[in-house]
C-alpha positions in Angstrom: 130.2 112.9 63.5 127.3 112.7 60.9 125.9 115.5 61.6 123.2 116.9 58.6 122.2 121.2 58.7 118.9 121.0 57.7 119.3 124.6 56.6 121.9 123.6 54.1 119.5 120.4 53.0 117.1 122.5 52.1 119.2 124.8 49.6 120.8 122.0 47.7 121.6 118.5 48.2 124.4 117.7 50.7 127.4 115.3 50.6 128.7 113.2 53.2 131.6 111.3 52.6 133.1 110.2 55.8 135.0 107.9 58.2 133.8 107.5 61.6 135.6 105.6 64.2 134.1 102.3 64.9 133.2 103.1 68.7 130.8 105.8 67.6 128.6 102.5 66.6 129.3 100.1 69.2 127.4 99.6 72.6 127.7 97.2 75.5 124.7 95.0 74.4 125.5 94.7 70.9 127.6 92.1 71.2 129.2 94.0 67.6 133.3 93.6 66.8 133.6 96.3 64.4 137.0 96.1 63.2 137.9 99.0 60.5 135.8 102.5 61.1 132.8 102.9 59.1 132.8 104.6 56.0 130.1 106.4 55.0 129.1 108.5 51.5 125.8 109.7 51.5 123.8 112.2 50.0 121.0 114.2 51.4 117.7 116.0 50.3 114.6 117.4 50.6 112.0 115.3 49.7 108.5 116.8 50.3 108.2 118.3 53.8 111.2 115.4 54.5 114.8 114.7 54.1 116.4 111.8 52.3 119.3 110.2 53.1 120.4 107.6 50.2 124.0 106.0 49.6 126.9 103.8 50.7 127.7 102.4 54.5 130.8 99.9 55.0 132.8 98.5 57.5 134.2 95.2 58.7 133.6 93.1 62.1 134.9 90.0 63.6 132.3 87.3 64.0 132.6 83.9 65.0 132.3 80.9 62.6 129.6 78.9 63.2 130.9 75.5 62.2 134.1 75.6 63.6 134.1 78.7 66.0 137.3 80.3 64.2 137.1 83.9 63.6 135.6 85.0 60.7 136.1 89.2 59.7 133.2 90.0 57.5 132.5 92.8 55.0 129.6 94.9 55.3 128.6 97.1 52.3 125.3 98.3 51.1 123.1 100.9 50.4 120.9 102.9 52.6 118.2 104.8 52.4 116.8 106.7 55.7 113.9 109.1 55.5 113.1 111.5 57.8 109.3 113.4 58.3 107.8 115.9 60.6 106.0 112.7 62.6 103.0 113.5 65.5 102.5 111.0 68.1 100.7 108.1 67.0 102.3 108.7 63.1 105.5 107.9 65.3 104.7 104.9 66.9 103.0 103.3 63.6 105.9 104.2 61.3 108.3 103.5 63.8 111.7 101.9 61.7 110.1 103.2 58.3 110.5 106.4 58.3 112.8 108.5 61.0 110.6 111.6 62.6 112.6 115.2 62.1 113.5 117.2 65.2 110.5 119.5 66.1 113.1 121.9 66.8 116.8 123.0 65.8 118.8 122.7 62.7 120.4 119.5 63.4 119.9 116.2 62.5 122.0 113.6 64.0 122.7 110.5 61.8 124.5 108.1 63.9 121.6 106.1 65.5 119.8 105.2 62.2 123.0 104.5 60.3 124.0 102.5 63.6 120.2 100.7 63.2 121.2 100.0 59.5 124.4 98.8 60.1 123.0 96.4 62.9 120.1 94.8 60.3 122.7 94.2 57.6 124.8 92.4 60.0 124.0 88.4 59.2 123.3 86.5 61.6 125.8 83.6 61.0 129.3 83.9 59.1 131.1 80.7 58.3 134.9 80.8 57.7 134.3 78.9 54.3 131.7 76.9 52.9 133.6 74.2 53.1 134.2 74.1 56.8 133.9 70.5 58.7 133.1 72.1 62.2 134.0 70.1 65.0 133.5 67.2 66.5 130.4 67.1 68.6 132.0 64.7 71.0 135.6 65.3 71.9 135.6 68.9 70.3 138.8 68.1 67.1 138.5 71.0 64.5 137.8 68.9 61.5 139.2 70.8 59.2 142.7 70.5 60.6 142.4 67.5 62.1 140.7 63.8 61.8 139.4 61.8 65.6 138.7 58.6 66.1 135.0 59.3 67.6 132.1 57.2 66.3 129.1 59.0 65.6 125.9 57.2 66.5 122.8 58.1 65.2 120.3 60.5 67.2 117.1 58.8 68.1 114.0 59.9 65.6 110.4 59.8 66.5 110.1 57.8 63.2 112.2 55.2 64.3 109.5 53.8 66.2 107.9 52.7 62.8 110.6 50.7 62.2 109.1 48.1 64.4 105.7 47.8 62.5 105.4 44.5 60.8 103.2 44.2 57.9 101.3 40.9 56.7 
């Protein structure tokens, strides 16, 4: 586990360079399919009366295309930066997913949940398999890429459609 000593922080910067296993990050309501573990290289140090945590977080998941609903295993890489402060009640709740407060006590500082709250926000939203995906049909269901159907499309009614029917002198 990420796990930083603040003792050694505050001597000299401090390198993580790790792989942690994918269900170290996943939860029963975060609908995430990590797929590889999630590598992590990081460095750590003081900045001010705070730490920083700046580098590198990657790691792949399944998602779902949204055209065609094939699956889709996506690439996550980017950089992080987390920075953790001695925070005092209100400072907390108005910096709240800015800046991470410090344990008030112990040597400890536990990594997982912000890296797992990074991880989460760089997660899009919707993956597509390619760009050039068909979908499928939104009447008998064919995946148009592999196959053609015979369905007609009609067009959806509009509200402007009703202006259609104005007649002008």
């Amino acid at each position: 586990m990420p796990i930083l000593s603040l003792a050694a922080v505050a001597r000299a910067p401090v390198q993580l360079r790790q792989e942690l296993p994918a269900h170290v990050f996943q939860w029963d309501a975060s609908g995430l399919d990590l797929r590889s573990p999630v590598r992590i290289d990081l460095e750590a140090g003081m900045v001010g009366e705070g730490v920083l945590v700046r580098g590198q977080i990657e790691a792949d998941f399944a998602g779902e295309c949204r055209r065609c609903l094939a699956e889709v295993r996506v690439r996550v890489r980017d950089t992080v930066d987390l920075l953790f402060e001695p925070l005092r009640g209100e400072e907390e709740l108005e910096l709240s997913g800015e800046v991470y407060p410090l344990p008030e006590r112990g040597d400890r500082l536990d990594l997982v949940p912000p890296l797992r709250d990074e991880l989460m926000l760089r997660i899009p939203d919707f993956v597509v398999c390619s760009e050039s995906c068909r979908g499928l049909c939104p009447q008998c269901g064919a995946e148009w890429n592999r196959t053609t159907c015979e369905c007609v499309l009609e067009a959806e009614a509009s509200p402007w459609d009703a202006l259609k029917d104005i007649e002008f002198d």
